[in-house]
TIRO-2110 file (N, C-alpha, C; in Angstrom, 1 decimal):
// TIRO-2110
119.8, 108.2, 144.5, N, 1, A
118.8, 107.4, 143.9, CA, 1, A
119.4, 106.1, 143.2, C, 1, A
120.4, 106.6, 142.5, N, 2, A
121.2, 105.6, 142.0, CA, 2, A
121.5, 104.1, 142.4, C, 2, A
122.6, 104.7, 144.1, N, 3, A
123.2, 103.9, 144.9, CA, 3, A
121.9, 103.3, 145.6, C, 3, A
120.8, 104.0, 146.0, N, 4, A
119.4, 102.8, 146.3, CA, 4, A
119.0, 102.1, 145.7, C, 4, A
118.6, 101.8, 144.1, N, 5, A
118.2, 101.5, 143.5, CA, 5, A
119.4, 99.9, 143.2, C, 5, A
120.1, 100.2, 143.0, N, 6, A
121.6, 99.3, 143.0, CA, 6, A
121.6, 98.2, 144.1, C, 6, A
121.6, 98.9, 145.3, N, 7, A
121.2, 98.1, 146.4, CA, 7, A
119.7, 97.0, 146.2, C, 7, A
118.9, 97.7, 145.9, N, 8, A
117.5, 96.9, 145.7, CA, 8, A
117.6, 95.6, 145.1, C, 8, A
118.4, 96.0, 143.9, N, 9, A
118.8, 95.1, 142.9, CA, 9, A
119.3, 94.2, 143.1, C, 9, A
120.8, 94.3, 143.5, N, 10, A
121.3, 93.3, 144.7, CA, 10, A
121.0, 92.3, 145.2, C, 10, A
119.7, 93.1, 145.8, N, 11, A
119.5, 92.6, 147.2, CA, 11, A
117.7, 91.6, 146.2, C, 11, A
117.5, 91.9, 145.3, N, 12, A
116.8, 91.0, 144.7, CA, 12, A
117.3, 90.1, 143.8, C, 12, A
118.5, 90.1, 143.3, N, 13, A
119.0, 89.3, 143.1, CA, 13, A
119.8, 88.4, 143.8, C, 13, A
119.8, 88.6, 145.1, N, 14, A
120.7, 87.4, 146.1, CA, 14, A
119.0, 86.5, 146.3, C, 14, A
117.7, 87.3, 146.2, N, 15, A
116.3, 86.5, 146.8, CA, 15, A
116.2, 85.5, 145.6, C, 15, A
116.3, 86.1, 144.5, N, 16, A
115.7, 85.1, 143.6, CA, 16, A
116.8, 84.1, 143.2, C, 16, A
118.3, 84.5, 143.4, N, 17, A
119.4, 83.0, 143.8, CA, 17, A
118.6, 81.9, 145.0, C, 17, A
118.2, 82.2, 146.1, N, 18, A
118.2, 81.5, 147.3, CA, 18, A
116.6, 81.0, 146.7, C, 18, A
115.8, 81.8, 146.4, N, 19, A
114.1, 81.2, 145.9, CA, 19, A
114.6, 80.3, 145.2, C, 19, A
115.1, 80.0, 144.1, N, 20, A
115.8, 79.0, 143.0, CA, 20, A
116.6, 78.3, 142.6, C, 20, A
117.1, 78.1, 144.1, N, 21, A
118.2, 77.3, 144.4, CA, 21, A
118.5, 75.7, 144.1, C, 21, A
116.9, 75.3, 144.9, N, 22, A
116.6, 74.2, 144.7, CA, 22, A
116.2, 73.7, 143.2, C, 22, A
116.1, 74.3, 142.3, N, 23, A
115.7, 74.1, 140.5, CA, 23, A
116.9, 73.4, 140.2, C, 23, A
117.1, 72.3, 139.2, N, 24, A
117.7, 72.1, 138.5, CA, 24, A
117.8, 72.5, 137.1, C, 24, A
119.3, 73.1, 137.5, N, 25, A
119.1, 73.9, 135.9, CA, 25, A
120.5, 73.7, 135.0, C, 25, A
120.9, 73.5, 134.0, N, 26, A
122.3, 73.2, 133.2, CA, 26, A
122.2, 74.6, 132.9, C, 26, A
123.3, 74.8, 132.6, N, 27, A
124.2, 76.2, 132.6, CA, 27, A
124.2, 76.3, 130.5, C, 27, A
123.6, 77.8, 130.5, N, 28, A
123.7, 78.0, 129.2, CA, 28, A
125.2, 78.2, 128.4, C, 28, A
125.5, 77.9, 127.5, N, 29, A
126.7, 78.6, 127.2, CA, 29, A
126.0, 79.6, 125.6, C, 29, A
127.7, 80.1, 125.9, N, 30, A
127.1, 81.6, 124.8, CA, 30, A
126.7, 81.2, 123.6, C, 30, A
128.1, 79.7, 123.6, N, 31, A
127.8, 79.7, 121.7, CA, 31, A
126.0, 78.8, 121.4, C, 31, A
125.2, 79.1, 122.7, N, 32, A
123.8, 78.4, 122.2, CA, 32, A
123.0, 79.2, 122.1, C, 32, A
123.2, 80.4, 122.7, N, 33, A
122.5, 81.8, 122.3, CA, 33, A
122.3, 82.3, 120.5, C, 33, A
120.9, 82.7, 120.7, N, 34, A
120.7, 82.7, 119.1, CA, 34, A
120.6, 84.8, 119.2, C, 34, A
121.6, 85.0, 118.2, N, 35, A
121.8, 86.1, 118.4, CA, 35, A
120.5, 86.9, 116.8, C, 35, A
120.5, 88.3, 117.3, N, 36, A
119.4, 88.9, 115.8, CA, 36, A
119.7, 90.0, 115.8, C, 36, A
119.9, 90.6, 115.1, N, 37, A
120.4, 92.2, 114.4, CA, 37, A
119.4, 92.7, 115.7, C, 37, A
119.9, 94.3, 116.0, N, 38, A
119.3, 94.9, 116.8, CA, 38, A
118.4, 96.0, 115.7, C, 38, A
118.6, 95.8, 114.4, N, 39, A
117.6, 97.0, 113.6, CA, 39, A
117.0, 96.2, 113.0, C, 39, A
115.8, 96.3, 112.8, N, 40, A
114.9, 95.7, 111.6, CA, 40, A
115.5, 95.6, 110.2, C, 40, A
115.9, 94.6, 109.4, N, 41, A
115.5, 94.4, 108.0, CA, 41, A
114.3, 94.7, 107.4, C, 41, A
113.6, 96.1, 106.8, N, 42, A
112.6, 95.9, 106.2, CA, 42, A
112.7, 95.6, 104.7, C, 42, A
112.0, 94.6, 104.3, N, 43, A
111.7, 94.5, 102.9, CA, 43, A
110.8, 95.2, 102.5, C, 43, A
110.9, 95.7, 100.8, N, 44, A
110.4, 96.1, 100.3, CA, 44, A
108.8, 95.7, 99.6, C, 44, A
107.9, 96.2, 99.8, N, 45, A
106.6, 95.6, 99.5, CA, 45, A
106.8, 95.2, 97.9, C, 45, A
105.9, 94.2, 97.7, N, 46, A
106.3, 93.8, 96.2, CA, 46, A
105.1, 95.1, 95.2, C, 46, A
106.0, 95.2, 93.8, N, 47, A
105.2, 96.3, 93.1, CA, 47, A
104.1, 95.7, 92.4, C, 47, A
102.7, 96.2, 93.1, N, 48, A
101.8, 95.8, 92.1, CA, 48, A
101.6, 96.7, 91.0, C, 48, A
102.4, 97.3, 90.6, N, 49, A
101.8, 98.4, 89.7, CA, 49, A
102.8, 98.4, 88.4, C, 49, A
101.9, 98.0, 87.3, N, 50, A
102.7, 98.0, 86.5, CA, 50, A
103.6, 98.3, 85.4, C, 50, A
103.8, 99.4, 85.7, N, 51, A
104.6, 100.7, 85.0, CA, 51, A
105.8, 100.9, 85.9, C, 51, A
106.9, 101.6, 85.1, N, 52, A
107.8, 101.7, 85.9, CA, 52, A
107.5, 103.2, 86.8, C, 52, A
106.9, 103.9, 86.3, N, 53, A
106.8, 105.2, 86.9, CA, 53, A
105.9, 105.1, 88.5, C, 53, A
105.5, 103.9, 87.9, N, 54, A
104.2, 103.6, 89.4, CA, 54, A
104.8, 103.5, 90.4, C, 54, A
105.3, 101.8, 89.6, N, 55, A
106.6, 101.4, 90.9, CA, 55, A
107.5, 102.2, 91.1, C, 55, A
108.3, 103.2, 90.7, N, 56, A
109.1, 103.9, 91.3, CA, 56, A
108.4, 105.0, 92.4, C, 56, A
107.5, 105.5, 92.4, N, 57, A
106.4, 106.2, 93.1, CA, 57, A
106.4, 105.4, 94.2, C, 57, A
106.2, 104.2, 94.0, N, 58, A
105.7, 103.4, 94.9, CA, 58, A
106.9, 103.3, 96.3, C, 58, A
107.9, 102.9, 95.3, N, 59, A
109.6, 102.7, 96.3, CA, 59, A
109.8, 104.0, 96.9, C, 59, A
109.8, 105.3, 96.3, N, 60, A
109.7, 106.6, 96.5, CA, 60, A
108.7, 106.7, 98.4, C, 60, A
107.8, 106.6, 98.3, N, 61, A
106.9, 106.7, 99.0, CA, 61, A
107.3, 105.4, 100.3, C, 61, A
107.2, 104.3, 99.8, N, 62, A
108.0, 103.2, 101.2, CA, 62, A
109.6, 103.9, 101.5, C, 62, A
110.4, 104.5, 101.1, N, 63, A
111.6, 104.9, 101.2, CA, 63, A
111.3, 106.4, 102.5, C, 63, A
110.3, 107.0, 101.8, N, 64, A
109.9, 108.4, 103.0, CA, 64, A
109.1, 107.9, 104.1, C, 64, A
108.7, 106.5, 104.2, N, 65, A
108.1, 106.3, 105.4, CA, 65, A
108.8, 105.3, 106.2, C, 65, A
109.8, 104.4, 105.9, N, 66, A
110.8, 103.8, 106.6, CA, 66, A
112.3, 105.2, 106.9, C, 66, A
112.5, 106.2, 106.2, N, 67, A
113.4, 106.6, 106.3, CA, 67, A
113.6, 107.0, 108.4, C, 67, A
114.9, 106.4, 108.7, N, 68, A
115.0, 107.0, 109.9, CA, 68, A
114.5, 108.3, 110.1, C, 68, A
114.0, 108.7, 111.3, N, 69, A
113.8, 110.0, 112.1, CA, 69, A
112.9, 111.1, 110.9, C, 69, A
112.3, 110.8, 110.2, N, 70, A
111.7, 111.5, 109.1, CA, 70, A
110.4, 111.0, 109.2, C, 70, A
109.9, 112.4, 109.8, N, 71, A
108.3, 112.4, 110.1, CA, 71, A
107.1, 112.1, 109.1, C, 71, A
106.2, 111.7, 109.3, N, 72, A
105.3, 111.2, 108.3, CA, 72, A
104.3, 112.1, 108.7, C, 72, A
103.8, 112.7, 107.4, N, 73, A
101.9, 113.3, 108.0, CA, 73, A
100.8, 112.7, 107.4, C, 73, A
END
């Protein structure tokens, strides 16, 4: 499945060389590539609540629902 699949590939990438041949196109280089973290940055929601006990509840609770692989119900 592998080795067919590979072939296919190939063999559609030699079609869409020859389909797009005729395009003018300038060649990318790497250093123009705009690179971005592969994990999300999530920020922390701002605390509307005025107490520290609230807002720590509050961080408490955004902390168990961003936590990697930890189920939410």
């Amino acid at each position: 499945m592998h080795a067919a699949m590979t072939v296919r590939l190939d063999e559609a990438a030699v079609a869409y060389e020859v389909n797009t041949a005729h395009i003018p196109t300038e060649p990318v280089g790497l250093a123009d590539v705009v690179t971005v973290s592969l994990t999300p940055m999530l920020q922390l929601p701002p605390e509307p609540y005025p107490t520290p006990v609230a807002a720590l509840l509050q961080r408490a609770h955004h902390r168990l629902l961003t936590a990697a692989g930890a189920p939410v119900s």
